[in-house]
N, C-alpha and C positions, 0 to 999 in steps of 0.2 A: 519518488518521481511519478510513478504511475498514482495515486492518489492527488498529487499536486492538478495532474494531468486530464484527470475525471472530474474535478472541480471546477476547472477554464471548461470542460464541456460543457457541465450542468447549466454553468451562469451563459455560455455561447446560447444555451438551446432556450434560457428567458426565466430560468429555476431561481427564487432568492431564499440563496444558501446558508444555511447554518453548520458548518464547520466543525467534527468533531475528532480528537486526537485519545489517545490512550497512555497513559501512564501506565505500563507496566509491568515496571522490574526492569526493563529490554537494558544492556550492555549499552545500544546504537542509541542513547539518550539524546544525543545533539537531534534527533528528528524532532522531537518535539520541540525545539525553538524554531526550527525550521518551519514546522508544521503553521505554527502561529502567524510567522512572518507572510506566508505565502499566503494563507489564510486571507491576511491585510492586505496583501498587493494584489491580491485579484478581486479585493471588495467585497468579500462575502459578509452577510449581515451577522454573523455571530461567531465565537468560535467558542469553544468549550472545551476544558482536558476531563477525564474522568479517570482516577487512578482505581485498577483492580490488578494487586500485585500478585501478577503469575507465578513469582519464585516458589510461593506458596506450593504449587502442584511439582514445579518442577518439568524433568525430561525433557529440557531443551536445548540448546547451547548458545541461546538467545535470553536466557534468563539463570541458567545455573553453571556451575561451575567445571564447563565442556570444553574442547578445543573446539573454535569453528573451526572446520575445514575449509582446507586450501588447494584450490585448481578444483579440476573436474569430479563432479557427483555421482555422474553415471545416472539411473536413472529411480534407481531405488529413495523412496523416502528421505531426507537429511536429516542429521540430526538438527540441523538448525528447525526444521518443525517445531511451532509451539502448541502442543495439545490444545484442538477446538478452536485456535486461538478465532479466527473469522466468525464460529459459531454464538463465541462470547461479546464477541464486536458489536455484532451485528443485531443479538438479542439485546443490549447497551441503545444502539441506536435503533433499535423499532420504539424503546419506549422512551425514546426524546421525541420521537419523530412522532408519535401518538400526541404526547401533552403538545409539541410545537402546532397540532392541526398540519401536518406535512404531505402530501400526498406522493411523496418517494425519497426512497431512502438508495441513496448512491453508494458504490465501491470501486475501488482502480483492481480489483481481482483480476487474472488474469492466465488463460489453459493454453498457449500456444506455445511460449517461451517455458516449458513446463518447467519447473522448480519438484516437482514431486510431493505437492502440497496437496493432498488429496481436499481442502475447503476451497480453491480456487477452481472447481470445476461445474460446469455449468449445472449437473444434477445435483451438486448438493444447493446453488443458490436456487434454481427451482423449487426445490423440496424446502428452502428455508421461506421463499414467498408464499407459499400454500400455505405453510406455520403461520406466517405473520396472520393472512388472512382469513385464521381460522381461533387466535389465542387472542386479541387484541377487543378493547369496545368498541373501536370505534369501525372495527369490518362488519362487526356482531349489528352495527347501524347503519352501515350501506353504504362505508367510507372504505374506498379500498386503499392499502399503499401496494406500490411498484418497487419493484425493487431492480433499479439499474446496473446493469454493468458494462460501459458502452465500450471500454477496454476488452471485455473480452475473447474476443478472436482477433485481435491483433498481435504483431508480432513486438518486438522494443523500439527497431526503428521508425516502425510504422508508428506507432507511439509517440515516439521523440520528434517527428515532423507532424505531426498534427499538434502537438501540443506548441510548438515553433510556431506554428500558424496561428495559433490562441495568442501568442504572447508570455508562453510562461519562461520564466530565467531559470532553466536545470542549474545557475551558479546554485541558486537555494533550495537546491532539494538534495537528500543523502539517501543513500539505498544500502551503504557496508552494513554488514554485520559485525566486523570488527573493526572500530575506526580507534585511533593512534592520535591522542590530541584531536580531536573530533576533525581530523582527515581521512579521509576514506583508504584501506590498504591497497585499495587493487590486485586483490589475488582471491579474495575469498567467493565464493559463488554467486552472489549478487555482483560486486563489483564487476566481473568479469562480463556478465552477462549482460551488465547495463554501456560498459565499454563496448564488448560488441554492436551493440544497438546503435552507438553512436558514430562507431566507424561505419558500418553499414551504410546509415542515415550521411553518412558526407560529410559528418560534424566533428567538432571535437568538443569532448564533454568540458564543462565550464567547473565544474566541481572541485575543491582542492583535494589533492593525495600526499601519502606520501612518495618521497621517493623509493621508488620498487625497479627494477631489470627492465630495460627495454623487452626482453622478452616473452616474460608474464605479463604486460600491462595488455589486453585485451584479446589475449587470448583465450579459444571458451575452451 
């Protein structure tokens, strides 16, 4: 949702985008069809998957064989954390965004609705633009990239109505961590949070679920 949502900005603000998604290992594999499809319908001029399978490292329960957790986190770390995973994204997408001649490289990252992701916080994408613009040739030649996050001090709803205003269909975007027939459960820590957002926002999310208890479905 928040990536779908960072893309309707880029293209809103005149940026022609090239699209990039990640294969890998993730459990929530229906994103990536999603990721393509959205890619299409908002026009972006490229899309591209690059698979680097995380299973490999392990310690997630987004890639290995963990229970996601259900209902409330608290604030400590989750295990759904995937080690670096932004760090490795992102080092992926500086050197397409090099060979494409890009002069910025986008994320839907996001430090308000915290998750307890210590890569979606603003010092570390700070600390990762200085990187970019100090390991790359083409900074080394007085090209600089930007590294955007225009999601981040937003809250979900705030989120989910600007991107309503773009035009995007949240029917096609998935955020479960653990999706049942690639429907979202509505209990696990994203679901809930992105349910919040939409009840907030005045909406009702367009997303399919399963059937879950009136009483779990968007509570945080």
């Amino acid at each position: 949702m928040d990536s779908t949502t960072c893309l309707a900005i880029a293209i809103a603000e005149g940026f022609q985008c090239h699209t990039l998604a990640f294969d890998y290992g993730q459990r929530h594999r229906i994103e990536l069809a999603l990721a393509r499809k959205q890619s299409r319908m908002l026009r972006a001029h490229q899309h591209k998957v690059i698979r680097v399978d995380l299973r490999a490292v392990g310690g997630s329960a987004l890639t290995a064989a963990q229970r996601v957790p259900k209902g409330p986190t608290g604030r400590a770390i989750p295990s759904t954390y995937v080690p670096a995973r932004n760090a490795i994204f992102l080092s992926l997408g500086l050197a397409w965004a090099e060979v494409l001649g890009a002069e910025a490289l986008f994320i839907g990252a996001n430090q308000v609705d915290f998750s307890g992701y210590p890569d979606c916080r603003r010092e570390f994408l700070r600390s990762f633009e200085r990187m970019a613009n100090l390991a790359t040739r083409c900074s080394s030649e007085g090209r600089r990239i930007r590294l955007r996050a225009p999601l981040l001090d937003l809250g979900k709803a705030e989120i989910i109505r600007r991107g309503a205003r773009l035009g995007v269909d949240y029917g096609y975007t998935h955020s479960c961590y653990d999706p049942v027939r690639d429907r979202a459960c509505g209990r696990c820590p994203a679901c809930r949070l992105r349910l919040k957002g939409f009840a907030e926002a005045g909406m009702t999310d367009p997303a399919p679920y399963v059937r879950t208890r009136r009483r779990d479905r968007g509570r945080p």
